[in-house]
C-alpha positions as CSV (number, residue, x, y, z in Angstrom):
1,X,-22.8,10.6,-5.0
2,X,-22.8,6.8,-6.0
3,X,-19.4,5.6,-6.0
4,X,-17.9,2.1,-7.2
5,X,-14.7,1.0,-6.2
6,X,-13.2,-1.9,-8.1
7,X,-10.2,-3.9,-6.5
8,X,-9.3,-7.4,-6.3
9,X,-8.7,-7.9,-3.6
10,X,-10.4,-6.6,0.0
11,X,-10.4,-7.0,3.5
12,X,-10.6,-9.3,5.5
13,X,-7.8,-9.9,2.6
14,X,-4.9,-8.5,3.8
15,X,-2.3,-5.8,1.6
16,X,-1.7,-2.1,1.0
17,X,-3.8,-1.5,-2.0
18,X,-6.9,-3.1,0.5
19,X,-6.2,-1.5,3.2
20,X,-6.2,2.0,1.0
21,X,-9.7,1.3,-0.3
22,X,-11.2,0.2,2.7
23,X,-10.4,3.3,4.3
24,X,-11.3,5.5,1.5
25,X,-14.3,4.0,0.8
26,X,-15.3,4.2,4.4
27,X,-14.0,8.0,4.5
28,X,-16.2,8.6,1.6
29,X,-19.2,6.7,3.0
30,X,-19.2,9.2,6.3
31,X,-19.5,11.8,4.3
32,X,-22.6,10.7,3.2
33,X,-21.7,9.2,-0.1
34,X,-23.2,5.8,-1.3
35,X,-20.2,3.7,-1.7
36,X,-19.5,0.0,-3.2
37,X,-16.8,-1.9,-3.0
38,X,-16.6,-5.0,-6.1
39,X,-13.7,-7.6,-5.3
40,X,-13.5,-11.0,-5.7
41,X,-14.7,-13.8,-4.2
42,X,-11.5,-15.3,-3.5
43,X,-12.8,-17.4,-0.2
44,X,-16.0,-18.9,-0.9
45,X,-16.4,-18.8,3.0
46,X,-17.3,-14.8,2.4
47,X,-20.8,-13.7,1.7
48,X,-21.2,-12.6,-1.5
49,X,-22.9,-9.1,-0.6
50,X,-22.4,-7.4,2.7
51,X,-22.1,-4.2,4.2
52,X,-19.4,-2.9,6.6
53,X,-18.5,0.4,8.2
54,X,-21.3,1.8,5.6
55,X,-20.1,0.1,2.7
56,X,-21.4,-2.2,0.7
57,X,-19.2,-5.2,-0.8
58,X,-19.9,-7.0,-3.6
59,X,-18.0,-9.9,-4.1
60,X,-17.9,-11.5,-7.5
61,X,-17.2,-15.2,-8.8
62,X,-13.4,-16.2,-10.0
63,X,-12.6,-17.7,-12.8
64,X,-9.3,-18.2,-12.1
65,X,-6.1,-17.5,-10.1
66,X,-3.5,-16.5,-12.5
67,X,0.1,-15.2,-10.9
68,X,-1.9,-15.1,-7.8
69,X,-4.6,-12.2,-9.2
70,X,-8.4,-13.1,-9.5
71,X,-9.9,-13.3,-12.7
72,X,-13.3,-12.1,-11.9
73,X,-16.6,-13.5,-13.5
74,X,-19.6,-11.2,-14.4
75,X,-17.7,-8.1,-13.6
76,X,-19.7,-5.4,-15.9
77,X,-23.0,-7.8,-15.1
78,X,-22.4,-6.7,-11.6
79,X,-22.1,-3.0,-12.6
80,X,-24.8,-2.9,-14.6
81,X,-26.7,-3.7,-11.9
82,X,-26.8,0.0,-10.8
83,X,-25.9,3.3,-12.6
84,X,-22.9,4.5,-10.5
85,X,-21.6,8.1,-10.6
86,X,-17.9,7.7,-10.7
87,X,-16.1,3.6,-11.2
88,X,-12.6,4.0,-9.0
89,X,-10.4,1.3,-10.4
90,X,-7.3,0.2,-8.9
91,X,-4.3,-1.4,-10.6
92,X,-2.6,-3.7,-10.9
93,X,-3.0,-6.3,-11.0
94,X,-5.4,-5.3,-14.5
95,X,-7.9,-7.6,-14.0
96,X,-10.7,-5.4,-12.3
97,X,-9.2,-2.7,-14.4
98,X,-9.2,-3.7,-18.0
99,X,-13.1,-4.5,-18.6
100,X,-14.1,-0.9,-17.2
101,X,-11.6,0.7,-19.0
102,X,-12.8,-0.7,-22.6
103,X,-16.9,-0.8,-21.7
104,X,-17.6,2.2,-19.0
105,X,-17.0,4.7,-21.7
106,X,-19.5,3.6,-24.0
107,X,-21.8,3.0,-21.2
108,X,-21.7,6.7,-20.2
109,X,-19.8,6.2,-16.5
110,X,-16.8,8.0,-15.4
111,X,-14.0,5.6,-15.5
112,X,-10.9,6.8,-12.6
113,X,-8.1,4.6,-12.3
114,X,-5.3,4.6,-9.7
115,X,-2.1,2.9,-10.9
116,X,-0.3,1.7,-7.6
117,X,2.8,0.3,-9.6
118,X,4.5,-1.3,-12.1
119,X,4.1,-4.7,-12.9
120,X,7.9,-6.4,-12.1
121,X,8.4,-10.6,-12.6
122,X,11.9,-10.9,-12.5
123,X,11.3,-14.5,-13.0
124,X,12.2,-16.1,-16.5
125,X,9.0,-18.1,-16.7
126,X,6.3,-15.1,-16.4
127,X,8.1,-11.9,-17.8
128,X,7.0,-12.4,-20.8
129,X,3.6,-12.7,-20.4
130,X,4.0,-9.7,-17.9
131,X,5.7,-7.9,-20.4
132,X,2.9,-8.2,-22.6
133,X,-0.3,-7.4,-20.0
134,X,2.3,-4.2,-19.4
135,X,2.4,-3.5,-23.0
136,X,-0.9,-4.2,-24.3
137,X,-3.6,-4.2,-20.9
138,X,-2.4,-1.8,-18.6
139,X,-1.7,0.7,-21.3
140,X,-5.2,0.6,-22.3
141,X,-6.5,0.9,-19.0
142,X,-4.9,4.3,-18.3
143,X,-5.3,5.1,-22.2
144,X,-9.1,4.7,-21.5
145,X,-9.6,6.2,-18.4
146,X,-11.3,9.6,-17.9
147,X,-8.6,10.5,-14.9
148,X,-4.9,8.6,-14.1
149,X,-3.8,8.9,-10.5
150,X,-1.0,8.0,-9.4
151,X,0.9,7.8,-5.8
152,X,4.3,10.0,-6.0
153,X,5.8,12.3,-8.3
154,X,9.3,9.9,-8.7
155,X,6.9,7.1,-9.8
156,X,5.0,8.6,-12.0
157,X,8.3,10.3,-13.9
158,X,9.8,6.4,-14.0
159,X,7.0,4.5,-15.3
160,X,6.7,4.1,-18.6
161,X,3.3,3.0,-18.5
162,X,2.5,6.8,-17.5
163,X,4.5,8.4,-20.5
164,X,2.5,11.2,-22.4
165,X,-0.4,10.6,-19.3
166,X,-1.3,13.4,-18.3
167,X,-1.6,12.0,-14.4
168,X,-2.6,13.1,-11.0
169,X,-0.7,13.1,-7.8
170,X,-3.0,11.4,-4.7
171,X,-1.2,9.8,-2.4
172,X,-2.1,6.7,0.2
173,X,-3.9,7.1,2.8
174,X,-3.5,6.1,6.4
175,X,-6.6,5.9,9.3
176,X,-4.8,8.6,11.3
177,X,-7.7,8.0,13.7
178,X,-6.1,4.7,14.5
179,X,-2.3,5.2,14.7
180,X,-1.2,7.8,16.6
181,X,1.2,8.5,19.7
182,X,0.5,7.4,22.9
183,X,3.4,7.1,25.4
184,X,1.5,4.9,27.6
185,X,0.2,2.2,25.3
186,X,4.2,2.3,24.0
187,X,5.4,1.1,27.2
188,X,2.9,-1.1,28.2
189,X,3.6,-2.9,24.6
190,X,7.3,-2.5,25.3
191,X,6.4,-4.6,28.7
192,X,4.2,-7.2,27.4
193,X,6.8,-8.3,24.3
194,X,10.2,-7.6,26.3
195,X,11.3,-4.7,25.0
196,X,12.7,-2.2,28.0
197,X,16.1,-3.1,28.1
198,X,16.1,-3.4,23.8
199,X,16.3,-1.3,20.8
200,X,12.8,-2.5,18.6
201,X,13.2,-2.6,15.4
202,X,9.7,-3.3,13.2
203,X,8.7,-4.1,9.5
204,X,5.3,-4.7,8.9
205,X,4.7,-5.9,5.4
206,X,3.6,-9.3,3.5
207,X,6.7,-11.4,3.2
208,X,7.6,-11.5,-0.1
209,X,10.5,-11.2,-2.2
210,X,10.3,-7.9,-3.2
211,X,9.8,-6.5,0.4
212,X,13.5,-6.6,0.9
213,X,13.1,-8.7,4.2
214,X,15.8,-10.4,3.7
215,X,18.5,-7.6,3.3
216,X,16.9,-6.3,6.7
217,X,17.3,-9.5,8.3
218,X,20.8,-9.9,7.0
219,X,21.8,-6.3,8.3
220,X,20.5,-7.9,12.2
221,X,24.4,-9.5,11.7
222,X,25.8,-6.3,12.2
223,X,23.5,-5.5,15.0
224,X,24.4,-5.7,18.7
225,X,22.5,-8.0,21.3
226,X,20.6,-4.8,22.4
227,X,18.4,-4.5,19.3
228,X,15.8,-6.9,18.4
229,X,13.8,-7.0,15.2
230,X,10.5,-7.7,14.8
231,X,8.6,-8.6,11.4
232,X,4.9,-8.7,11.3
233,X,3.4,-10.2,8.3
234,X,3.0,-13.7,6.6
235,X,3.5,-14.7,3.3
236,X,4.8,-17.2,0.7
237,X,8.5,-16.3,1.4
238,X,8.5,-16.8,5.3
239,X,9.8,-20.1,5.2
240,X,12.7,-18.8,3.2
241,X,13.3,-16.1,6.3
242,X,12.8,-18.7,9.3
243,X,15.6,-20.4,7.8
244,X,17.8,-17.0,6.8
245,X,17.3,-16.5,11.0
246,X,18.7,-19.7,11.6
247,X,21.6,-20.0,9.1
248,X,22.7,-16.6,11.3
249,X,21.8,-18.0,14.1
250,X,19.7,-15.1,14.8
251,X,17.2,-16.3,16.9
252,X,17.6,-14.4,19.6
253,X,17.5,-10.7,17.2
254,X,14.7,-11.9,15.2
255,X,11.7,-12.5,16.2
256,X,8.8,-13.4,13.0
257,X,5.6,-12.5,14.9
258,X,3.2,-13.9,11.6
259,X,0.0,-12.0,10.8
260,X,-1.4,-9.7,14.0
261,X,-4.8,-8.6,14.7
262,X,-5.7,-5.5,13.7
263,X,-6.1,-4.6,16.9
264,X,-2.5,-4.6,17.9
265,X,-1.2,-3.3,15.3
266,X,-1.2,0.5,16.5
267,X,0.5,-0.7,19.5
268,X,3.7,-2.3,17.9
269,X,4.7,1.1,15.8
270,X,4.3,2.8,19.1
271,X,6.8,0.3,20.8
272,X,9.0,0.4,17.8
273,X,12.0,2.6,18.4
274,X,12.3,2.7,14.5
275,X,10.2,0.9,11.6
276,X,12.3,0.0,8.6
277,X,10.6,-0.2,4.7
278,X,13.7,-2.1,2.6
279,X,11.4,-2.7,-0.5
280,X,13.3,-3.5,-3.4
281,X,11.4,-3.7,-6.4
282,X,8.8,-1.1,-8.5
283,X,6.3,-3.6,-7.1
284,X,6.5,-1.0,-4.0
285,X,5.6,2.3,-5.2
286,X,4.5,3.5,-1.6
287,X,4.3,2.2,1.7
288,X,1.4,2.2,4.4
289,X,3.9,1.1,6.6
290,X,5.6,4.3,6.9
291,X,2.9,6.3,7.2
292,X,1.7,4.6,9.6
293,X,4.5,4.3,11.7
294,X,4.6,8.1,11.6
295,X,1.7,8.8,12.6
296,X,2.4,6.4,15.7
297,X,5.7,9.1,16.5
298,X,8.1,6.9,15.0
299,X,10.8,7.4,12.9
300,X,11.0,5.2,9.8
301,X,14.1,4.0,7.5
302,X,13.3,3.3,4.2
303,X,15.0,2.1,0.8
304,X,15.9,5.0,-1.8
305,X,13.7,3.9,-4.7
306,X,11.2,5.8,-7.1
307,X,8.0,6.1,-4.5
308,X,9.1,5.0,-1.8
309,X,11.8,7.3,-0.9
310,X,9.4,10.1,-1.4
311,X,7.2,9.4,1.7
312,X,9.5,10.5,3.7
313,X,12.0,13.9,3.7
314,X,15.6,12.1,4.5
315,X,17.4,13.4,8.0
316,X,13.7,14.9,8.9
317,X,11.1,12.1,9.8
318,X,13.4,9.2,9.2
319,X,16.6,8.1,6.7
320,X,16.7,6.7,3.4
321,X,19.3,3.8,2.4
322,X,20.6,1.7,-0.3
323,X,18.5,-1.0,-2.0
324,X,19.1,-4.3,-1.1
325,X,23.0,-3.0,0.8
326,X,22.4,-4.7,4.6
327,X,25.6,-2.9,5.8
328,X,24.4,0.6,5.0
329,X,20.8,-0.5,6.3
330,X,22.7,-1.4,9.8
331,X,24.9,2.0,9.4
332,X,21.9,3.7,9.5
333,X,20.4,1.6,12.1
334,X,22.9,2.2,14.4
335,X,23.4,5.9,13.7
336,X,19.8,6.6,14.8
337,X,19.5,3.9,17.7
338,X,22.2,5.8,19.1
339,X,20.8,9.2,19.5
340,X,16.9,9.1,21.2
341,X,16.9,12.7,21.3
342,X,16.9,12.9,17.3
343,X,14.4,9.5,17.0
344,X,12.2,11.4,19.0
345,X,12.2,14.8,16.9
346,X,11.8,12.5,13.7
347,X,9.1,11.0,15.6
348,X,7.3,14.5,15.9
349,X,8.1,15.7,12.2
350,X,6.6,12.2,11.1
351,X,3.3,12.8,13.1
352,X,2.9,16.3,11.0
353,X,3.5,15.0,7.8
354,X,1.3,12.3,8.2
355,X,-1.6,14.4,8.8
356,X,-1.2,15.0,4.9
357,X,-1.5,11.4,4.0
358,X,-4.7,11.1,6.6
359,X,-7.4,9.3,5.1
360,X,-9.8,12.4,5.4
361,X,-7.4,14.4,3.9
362,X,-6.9,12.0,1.0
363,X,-10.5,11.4,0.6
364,X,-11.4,15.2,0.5
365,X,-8.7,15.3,-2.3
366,X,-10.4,12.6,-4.2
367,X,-13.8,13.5,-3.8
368,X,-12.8,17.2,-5.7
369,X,-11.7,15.1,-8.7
370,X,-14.6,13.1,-8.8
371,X,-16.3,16.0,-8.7
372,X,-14.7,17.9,-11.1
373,X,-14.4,15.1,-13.5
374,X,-18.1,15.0,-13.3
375,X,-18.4,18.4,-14.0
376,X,-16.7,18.3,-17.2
377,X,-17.8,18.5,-20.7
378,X,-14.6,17.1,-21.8
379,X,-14.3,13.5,-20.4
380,X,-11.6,11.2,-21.7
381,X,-9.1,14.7,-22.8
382,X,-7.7,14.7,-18.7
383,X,-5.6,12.0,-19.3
384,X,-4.1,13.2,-22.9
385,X,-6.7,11.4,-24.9
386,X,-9.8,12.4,-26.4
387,X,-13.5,11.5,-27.7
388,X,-13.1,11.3,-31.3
């Protein structure tokens, strides 16, 4: 099967959605499927066609950067250039979405989107001109796609972008291959960043507003002087944290460790005694993060909000808490630093329900629907609407 995947953004670009295609795409390619990856070509510093891991990239001009999202040139050009089997769109942001969804249909190729959230400006300047790309674009794009997918069940039922679509559940992936438990590695990491005599506390994430950062950083006040958080990840609002450490005089609980290689990532959920996801926003619909960090045997904490609190099953592989409420982020903190008996049973329920959210799980899932999509004498009716 010849299979395009269009996303914005891709590695070495750095994000959820990214790293979810990469490891699909690269699932898909072992199993012997031709895959393509079109992104931008945000860098000019990156070659504009490449192959990695058995996947070919094909990065397309920008022309523009509008609210930080590549407006690609020569998009359909660049689809054209081969007849693909199945187009897997992901959005948002639209703008690798919205072409395909108006010109694959009369072109004969089987559109499949993926709609990884809302889009959610709270700021006065752009939510109107988000309200209308909500109202107008990304309607059309799931409107015009032969199959919807979406993440969790509690975002599809809040969106109401998804109303009256017919949608599928398929979850994010994680490369189960690459985080998984390994006492050894956890106290060697424990060693090399300082951790034995410490409670570790981890968020992994890009630091922006809507990750909730801040509330997590804030609950650290309530913390004692044996627990130590550590945030991995850069972004435009770390300057805005460095100095939230220092007006707490925190310096000493929390550690910003910036962007880490790849490489080391596996290493720091092991050490982690618990990973905390305090997203705040229906910008987060899922999180990687906690998938990943159970895999790796450790127990997660994460904020009680459509998608995000359905990743994990509360009291079993981790605890859910309050949006943006640093007290009951620290309650909860506390109550499960306290006990390592219980972190270490959430840490075994996370690494079986994990296996669900493996990348060869999740790619086995999607390769039935593109299958069965293609099957189909009745393209375009999946999703609610119809051919006529």
């Amino acid at each position: 099967m010849k299979i395009a995947q269009l996303t914005p953004y891709y590695s070495p670009h750095h994000g959820g959605v990214e790293s979810f295609v990469r490891d699909l795409s690269i699932e898909l390619a072992s199993m012997g499927h031709e895959v393509t990856v079109v992104t931008s070509r945000y860098d000019r510093d990156l070659p504009a066609m490449e192959e990695r891991d058995g996947v070919k990239i094909r990065r397309v001009p920008v022309l523009a950067t509008v609210l930080r999202t590549p407006v690609p040139r020569r998009l359909f050009t660049e689809l054209k250039r081969e007849v693909f089997d199945i187009v897997h769109s992901h959005t948002p942001p639209p703008t690798f979405a919205y072409m395909p969804a108006k010109k694959l249909r009369k072109n004969g190729m089987p559109a499949v989107v993926t709609y990884h959230c809302d889009s959610d400006m709270p700021s006065r300047l752009v939510s109107p001109f988000v309200r209308f790309v909500d109202r107008f674009v990304t309607r059309r794009i799931v409107d015009n796609a032969d199959k919807v997918l979406v993440t969790t069940k509690t975002y599809s039922s809040t969106s109401s972008n998804l109303w009256k679509i017919n949608s599928e559940i398929v979850p994010v992936s994680a490369n189960t291959r690459r985080f998984f438990p390994d006492g050894g590695d956890r106290e060697k990491t424990r060693r090399k960043f300082h951790l034995q005599d410490r409670k570790a506390i981890l968020f992994v994430g890009r630091l922006v507003r809507h990750k909730g950062v801040q509330f997590l950083i804030e609950a650290m006040t309530y913390m004692g002087s044996d627990s130590v958080l550590l945030v991995v990840g850069d972004g435009e609002y770390s300057v805005s944290l460095r100095k939230l450490v220092n007006t707490h005089s925190l310096a000493d609980s929390v550690v910003l460790l910036g962007d880490v290689p790849d490489s080391i990532l596996p290493s720091l959920y092991r050490a982690a005694d618990v990973v905390v996801v305090p997203s705040t926003s229906r910008l987060e619909a899922f999180s990687i993060a906690a998938i990943e960090a159970m895999a790796s045997g450790t127990p997660v904490l994460v904020s009680d909000i459509p998608g995000v609190r359905e990743v994990i099953e509360d009291g079993v592989q981790g605890m859910r808490f309050e949006p943006m409420n640093p007290k009951d982020i620290s309650d909860k903190l506390k109550e499960l630093l306290s006990d390592d008996s219980r972190r270490r049973r959430m840490g075994e329920n996370g690494v079986e329900r994990a296996s669900g959210f493996s990348s060869s799980s999740v790619a086995e899932t999607m390769l039935a629907i593109y299958k069965q999509l293609l099957n189909s004498d009745c393209r375009h009716s999946d999703n609610g609407q119809t051919d006529s």
